[in-house]
C-alpha positions as CSV (number, residue, x, y, z in Angstrom):
1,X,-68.2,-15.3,40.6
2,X,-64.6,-14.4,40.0
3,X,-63.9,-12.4,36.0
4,X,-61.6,-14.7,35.4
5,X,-61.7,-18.4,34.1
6,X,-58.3,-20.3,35.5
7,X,-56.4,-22.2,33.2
8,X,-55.8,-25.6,33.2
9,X,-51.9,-26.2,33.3
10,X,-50.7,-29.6,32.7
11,X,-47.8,-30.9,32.8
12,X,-45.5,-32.7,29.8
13,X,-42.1,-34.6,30.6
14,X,-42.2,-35.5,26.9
15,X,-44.3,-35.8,23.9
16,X,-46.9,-38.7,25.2
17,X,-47.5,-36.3,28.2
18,X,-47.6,-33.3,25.8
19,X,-50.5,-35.0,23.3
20,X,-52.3,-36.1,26.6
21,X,-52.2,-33.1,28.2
22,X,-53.8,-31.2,25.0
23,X,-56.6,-33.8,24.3
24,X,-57.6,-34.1,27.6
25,X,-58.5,-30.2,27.8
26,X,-55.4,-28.4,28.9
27,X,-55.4,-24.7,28.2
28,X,-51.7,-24.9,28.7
29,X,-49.1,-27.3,29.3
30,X,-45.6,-26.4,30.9
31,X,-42.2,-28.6,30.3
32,X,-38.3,-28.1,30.5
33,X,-35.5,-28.6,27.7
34,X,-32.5,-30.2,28.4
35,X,-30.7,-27.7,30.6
36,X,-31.6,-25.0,33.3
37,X,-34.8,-26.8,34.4
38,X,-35.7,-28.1,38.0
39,X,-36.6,-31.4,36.8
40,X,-33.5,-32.4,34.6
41,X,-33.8,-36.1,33.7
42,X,-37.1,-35.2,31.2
43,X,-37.3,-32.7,28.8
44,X,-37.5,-31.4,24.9
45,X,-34.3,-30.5,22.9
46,X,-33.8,-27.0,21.9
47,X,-34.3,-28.4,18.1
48,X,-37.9,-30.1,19.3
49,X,-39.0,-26.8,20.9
50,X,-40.6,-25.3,17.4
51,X,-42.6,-28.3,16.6
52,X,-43.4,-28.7,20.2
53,X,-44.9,-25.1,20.2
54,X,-46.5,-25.3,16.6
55,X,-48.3,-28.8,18.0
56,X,-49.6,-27.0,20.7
57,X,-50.8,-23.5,19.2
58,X,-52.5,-25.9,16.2
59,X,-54.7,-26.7,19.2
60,X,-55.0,-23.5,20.6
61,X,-52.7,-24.7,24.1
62,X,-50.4,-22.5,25.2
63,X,-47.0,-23.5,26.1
64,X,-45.1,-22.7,28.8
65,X,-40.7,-23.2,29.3
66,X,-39.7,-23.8,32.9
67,X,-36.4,-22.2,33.5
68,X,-36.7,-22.4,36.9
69,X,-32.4,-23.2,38.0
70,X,-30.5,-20.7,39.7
71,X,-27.8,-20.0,36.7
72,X,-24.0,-19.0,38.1
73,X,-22.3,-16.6,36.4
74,X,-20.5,-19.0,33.5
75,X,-23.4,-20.1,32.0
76,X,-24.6,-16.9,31.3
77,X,-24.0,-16.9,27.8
78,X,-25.1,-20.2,27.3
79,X,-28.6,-19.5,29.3
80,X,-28.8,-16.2,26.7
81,X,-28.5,-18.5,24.1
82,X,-31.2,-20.8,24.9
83,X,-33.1,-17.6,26.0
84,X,-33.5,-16.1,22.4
85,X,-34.1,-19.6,21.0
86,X,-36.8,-20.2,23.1
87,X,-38.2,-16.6,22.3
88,X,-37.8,-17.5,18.6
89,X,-39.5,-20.7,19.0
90,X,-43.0,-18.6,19.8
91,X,-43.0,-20.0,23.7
92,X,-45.9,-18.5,25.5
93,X,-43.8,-17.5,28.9
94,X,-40.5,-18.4,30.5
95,X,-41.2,-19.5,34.0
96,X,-38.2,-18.5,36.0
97,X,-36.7,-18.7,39.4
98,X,-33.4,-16.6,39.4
99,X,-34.4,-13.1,39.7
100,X,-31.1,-12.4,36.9
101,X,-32.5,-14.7,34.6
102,X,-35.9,-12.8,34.2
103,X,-34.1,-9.2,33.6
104,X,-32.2,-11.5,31.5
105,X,-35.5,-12.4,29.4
106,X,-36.7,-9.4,29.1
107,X,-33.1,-7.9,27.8
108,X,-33.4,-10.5,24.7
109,X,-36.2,-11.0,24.0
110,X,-38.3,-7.5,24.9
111,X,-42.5,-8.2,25.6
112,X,-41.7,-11.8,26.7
113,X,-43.6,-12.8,29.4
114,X,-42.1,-13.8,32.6
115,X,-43.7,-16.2,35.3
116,X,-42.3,-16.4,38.3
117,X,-41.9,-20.1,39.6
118,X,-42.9,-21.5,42.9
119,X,-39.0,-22.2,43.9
120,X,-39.2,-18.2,44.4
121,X,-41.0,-19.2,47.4
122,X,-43.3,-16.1,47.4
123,X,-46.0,-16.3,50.5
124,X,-47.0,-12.9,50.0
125,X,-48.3,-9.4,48.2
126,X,-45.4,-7.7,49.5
127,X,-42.8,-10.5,47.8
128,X,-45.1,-10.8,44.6
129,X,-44.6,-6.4,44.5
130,X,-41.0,-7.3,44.4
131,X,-41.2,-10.1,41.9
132,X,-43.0,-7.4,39.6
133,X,-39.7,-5.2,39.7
134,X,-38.8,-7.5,37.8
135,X,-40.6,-7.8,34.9
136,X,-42.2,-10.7,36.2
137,X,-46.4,-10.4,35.1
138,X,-47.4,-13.7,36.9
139,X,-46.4,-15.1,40.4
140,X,-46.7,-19.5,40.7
141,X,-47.7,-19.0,44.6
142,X,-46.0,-21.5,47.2
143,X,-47.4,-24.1,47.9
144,X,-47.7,-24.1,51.5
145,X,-50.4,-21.5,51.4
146,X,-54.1,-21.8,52.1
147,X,-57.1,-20.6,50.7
148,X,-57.7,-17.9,53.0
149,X,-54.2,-17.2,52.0
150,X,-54.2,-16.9,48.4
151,X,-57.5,-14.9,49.0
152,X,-55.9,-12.4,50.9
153,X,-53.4,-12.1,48.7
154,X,-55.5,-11.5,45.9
155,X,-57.2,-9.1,47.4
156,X,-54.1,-7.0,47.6
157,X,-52.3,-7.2,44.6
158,X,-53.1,-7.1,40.1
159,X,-50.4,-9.5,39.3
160,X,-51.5,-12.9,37.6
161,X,-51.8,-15.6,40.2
162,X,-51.0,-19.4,39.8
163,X,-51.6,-22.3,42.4
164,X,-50.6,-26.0,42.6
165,X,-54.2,-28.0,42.3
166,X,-52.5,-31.5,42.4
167,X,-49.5,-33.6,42.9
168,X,-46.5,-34.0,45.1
169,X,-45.0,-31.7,47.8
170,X,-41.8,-31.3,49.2
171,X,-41.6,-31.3,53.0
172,X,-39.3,-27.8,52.5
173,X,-40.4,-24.4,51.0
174,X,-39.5,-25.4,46.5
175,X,-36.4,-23.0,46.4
176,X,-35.4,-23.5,49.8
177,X,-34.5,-26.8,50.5
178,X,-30.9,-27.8,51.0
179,X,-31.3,-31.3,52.3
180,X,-30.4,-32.9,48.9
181,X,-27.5,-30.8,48.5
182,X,-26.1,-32.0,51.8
183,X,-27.2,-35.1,52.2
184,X,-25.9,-36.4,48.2
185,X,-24.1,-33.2,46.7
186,X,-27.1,-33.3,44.3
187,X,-28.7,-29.1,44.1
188,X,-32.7,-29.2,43.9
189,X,-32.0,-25.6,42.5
190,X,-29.7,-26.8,40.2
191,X,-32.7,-29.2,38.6
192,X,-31.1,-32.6,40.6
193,X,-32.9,-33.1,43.4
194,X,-32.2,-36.4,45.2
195,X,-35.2,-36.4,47.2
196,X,-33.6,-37.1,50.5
197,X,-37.6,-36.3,52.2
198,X,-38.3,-39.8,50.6
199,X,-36.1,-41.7,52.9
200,X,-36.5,-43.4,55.9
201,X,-35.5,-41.8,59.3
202,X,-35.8,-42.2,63.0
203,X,-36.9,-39.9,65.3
204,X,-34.7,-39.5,68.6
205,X,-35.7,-37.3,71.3
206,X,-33.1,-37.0,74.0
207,X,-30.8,-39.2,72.8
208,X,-33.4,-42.2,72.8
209,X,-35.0,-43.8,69.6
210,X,-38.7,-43.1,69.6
211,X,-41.5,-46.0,68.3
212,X,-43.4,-44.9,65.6
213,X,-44.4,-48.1,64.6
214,X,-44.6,-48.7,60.7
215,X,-44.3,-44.3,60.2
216,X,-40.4,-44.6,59.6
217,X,-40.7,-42.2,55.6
218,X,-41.0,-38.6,58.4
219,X,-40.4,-36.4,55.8
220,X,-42.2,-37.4,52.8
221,X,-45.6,-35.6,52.3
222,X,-48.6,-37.2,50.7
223,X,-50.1,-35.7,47.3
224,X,-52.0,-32.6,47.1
225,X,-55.8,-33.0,45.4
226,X,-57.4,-29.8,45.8
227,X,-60.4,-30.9,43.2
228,X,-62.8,-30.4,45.8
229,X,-62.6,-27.0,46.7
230,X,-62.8,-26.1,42.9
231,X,-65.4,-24.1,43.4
232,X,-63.7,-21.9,46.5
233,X,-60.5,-21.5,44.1
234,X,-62.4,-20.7,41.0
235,X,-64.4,-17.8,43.3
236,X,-61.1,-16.5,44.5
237,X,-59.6,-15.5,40.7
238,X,-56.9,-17.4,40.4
239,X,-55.6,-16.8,36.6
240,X,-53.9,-20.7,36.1
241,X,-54.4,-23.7,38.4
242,X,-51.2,-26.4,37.9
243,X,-51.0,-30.2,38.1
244,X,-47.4,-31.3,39.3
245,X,-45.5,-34.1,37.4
246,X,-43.1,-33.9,34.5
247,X,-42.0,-37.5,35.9
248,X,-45.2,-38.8,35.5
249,X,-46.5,-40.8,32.5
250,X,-49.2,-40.1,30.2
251,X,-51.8,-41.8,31.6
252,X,-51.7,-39.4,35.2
253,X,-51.5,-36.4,32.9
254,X,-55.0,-37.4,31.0
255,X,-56.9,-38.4,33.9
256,X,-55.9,-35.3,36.3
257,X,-56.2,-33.0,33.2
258,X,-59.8,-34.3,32.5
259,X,-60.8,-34.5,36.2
260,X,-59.9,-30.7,36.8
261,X,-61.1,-29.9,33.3
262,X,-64.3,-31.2,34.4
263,X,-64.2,-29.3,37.7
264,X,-63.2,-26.1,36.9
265,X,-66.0,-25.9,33.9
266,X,-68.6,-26.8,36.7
267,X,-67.3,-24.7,39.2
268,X,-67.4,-21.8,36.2
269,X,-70.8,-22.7,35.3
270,X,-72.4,-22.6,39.1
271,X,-73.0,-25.9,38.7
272,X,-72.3,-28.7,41.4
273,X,-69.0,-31.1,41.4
274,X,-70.3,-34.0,39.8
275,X,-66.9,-36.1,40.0
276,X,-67.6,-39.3,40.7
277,X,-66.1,-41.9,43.6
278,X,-64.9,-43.8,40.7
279,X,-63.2,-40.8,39.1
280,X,-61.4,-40.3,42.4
281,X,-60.6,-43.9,42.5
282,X,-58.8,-43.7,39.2
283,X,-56.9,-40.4,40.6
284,X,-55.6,-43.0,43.2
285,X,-54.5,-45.5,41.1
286,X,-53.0,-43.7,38.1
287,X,-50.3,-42.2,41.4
288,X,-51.0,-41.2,44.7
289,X,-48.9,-41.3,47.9
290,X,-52.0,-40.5,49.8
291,X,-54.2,-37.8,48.3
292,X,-55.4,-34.6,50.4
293,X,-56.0,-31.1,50.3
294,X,-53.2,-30.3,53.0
295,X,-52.1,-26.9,52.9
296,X,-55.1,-25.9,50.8
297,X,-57.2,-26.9,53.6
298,X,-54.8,-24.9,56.3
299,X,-52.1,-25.9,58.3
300,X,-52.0,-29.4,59.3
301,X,-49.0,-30.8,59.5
302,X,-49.4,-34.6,60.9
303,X,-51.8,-34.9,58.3
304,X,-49.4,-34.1,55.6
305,X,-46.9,-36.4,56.2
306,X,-48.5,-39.8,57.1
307,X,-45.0,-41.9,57.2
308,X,-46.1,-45.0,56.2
309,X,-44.8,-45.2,52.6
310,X,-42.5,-42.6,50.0
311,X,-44.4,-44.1,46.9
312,X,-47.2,-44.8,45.0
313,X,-50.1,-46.6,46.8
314,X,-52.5,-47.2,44.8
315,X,-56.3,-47.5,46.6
316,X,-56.4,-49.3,50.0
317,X,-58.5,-52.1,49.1
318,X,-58.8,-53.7,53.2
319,X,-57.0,-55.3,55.9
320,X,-55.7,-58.8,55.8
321,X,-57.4,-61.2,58.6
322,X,-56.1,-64.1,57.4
323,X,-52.8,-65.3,55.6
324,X,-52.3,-69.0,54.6
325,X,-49.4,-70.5,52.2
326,X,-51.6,-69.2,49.1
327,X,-54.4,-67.0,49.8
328,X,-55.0,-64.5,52.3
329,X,-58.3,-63.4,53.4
330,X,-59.1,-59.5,53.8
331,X,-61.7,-56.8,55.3
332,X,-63.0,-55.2,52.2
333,X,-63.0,-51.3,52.4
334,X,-65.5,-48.8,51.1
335,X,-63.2,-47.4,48.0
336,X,-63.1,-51.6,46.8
337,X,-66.3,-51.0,45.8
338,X,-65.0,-48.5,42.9
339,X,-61.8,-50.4,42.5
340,X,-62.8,-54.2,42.7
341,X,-60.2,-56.2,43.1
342,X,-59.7,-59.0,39.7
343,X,-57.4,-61.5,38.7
344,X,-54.1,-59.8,37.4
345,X,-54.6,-56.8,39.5
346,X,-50.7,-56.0,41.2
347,X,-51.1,-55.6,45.3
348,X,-48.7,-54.5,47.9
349,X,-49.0,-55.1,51.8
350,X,-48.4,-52.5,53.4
351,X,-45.1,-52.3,55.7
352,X,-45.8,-53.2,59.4
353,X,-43.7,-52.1,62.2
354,X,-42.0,-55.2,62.6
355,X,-40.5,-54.6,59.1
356,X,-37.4,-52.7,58.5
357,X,-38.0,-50.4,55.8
358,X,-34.3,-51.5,53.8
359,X,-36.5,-55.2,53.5
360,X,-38.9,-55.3,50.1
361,X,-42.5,-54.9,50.2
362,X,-44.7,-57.9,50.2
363,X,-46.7,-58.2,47.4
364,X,-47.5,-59.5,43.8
365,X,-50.1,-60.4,41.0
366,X,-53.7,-61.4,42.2
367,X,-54.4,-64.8,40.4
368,X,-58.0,-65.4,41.9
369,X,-60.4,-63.2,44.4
């Protein structure tokens, strides 16, 4: 068994995500302010940030600021400025992408400690070596890696790992995509990204329109759920394991927090996973695109991206058989068994090929099963 016991790292667009996060079990809980943060529309104020940490070292949480923009050369007095607030506030680490901003850090505000943030896009020892020059004392690793990966890598290097355990993906390397940018003038590095990988595309291959049937979303990726291989991850040494979604509401943060609280005490313990096909359910239904280890498990890539959808799914609950003016009839599948379907229950139908994806979705309140 590995030395070290991985935090939990949850995260918090905003208090009701904050307060979940810490009494579901988080050890930590990362979030942005208001400016120089990749996910820009959710945040705390620079005034909130004492209260904010003081909530969460009352609990014994650390807390954790992203700062993860690249920063051009005129806002450099502003980013100091939030730096040494920040520092002053008692935040546990700056996680950082611009290589400027961490020497930055560590000019202000001396003995901070510097994470460095998945949009470095570091796959290796030989990048996280260079990360370390510097100043940075823990690498977020990208998320394209697998296990064998990350094992490898922590084989060869000291620094403090971290690893994405749940949540979305983007179909690019984080810190390396330029497709938002182009396509809406909108900078992912900048803390805007328009999420052009959610859209619907074609695929033409020599000059000719390809059927895909209902795939049309061909560069949206499904959700990572790595709770599974706890027990592998936990072995490895990985210091922190992170749950994406600053978007997400309250009720995603509490019921990932707990189900890899759960997991990772187990795994710690040598005890078997005893998450339950209900508990997975609910992990589907509080927001899932279409949940999977992906990249954890290697490289797959047609698993990854399934096309059928950009959005939250929910559980598939069967396949319709029958339709008439007010009812339709349905094949029940095995996960309706931990999700029965009941009156006021919300359903979608899920997009055929014979639909173009600019038409809405089918679907609506259940009134009677």
């Amino acid at each position: 068994m590995s030395p070290i016991k991985p935090e939990i790292m949850s995260p918090a667009g905003y208090w009701p995500q904050l307060n979940a996060a810490i009494e579901a079990g988080a050890d930590a809980v990362y979030f942005g302010l208001k400016h120089f943060t990749a996910r820009a529309k959710v945040g705390f104020s620079l005034e909130e940030l004492p209260e904010v940490m003081r909530t969460l070292h009352r609990r014994g949480v650390k807390g954790y600021v992203t700062f993860n923009t690249l920063v051009f050369d005129h806002e450099l007095e502003e980013a100091a400025r939030s730096i040494a607030a920040i520092a002053a506030a008692g935040a546990d680490a700056f996680i950082v992408q611009d290589v400027g901003i961490a020497q930055l850090v560590h000019r202000i505000a001396p003995g901070a400690e510097v994470h460095g943030s998945t949009q470095m896009s570091i796959t290796s020892a030989e990048g996280i070596a260079l990360a370390q020059q510097f100043g940075v004392s823990r690498v977020v690793l990208a998320r394209e890696l697998s296990l064998d990966e990350v094992r490898a890598i922590r084989a060869a290097t000291d620094c403090e790992l971290e690893m994405f355990v749940h949540g979305a993906l983007c179909v690019s390397y984080s810190g390396q995509c330029f497709s938002s940018e182009a396509w809406g003038g909108r900078s992912a590095n900048r803390g805007q990204c328009a999420q052009a990988c959610r859209l619907p595309y074609d695929l033409i291959v020599d000059d000719e329109r390809k059927p895909l049937g209902d795939a049309r979303y061909l560069l949206s990726p499904g959700d990572l759920y790595a709770l599974q291989q706890m027990p592998e991850i936990v072995r490895i040494g990985v210091h922190a394991l992170k749950i994406e979604g600053r978007y997400k509401d309250a009720d995603y943060v509490a019921l990932t927090t707990a189900a890899y609280r759960q997991a990772v005490d187990e795994a710690w313990a040598g005890l078997p996973l005893s998450i339950t096909p209900r508990q997975e359910v609910q992990l589907e239904q509080v927001y899932s695109r279409g949940l999977g280890p992906y990249f954890v498990a290697g490289t797959d890539h047609q698993a990854v991206v399934r096309g059928r959808s950009p959005r939250h799914r929910g559980v598939l609950m069967g396949r319709v058989t029958r339709v008439l003016a007010d009812r339709v009839w349905l094949v029940p599948e095995a996960s309706a068994a931990d999700a029965p379907l009941k009156p006021g229950d919300g359903v979608v139908f899920d997009a055929a090929d014979w639909r173009s994806p600019e038409e809405p979705e089918e679907g609506g309140r259940v009134y009677h099963v």
